[in-house]
N, C-alpha and C positions, 0 to 999 in steps of 0.2 A: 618402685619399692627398692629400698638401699638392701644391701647384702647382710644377709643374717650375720656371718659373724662380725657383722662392725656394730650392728645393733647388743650380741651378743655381749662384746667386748664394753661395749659401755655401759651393761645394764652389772655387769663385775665389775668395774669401776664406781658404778653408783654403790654396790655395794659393800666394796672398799673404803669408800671417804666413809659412810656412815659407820663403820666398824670402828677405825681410827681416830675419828672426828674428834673425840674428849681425848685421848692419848698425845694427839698433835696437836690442840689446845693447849694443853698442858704443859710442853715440852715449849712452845714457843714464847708461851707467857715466861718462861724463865729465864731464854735466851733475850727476852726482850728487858728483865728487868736489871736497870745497871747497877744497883744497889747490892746483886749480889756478887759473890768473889767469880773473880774471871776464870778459875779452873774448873765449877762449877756450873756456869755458864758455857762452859765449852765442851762439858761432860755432856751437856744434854743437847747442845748445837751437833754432836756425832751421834748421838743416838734418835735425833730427830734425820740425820741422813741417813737413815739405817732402815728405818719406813719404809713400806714400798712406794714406789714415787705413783703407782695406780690407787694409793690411797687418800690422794690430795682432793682437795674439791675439787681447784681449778682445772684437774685432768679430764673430768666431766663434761660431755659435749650437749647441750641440747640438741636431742632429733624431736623430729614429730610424733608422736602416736600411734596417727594413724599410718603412715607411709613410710618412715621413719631416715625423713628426706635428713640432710645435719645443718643446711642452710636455711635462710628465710621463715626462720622460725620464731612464731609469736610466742611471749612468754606467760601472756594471759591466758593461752588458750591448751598449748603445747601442741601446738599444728604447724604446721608448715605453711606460707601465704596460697601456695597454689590447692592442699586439702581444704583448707578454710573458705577459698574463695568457691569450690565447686559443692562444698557441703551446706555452704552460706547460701547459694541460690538456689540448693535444694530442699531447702527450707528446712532441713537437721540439724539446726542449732540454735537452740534458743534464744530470740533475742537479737539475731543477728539478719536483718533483710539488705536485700540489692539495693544499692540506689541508684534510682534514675529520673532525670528531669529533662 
């Protein structure tokens, strides 16, 4: 089991990006368009750094679930390979059996 406040700290980051998500959208589509004047552009290139940086997506780790390991993590499933594998021959997840030949 990873340390609750690392779980902690990512589950306020997830709720960070989605707060900011259309505001940082917003501000980037303007710094992106060259069409408009450059001091304009650069109004909102300072005001998008101004954001808290726990607000980005990218700052966002996937963990698992269930364990909430931050590595080896399926994105289909949101598990970790080692929760998946011990859940997966325990026959608690649908759809999903051992194989062996």
């Amino acid at each position: 089991m990873a340390k609750v406040s690392s779980i902690v700290k990512n589950e306020r980051r997830k709720r960070l990006a989605k707060k900011y998500a259309a505001k940082r959208a917003a501000l980037k589509a303007i710094v992106m368009n060259r069409e408009l004047p450059e001091d304009e552009r650069w109004m909102a290139s300072m005001q998008l750094a101004a954001l808290p940086r726990n607000g980005a997506a990218t700052r966002v780790r996937n963990r698992c679930e269930v364990t909430g390991r931050p590595r080896g993590v399926y994105r289909k499933f949101k598990m970790s390979r080692i929760a998946l594998r011990e859940l997966g021959s325990a026959a608690k997840i649908p759809g999903i059996t051992k194989s062996s030949w």
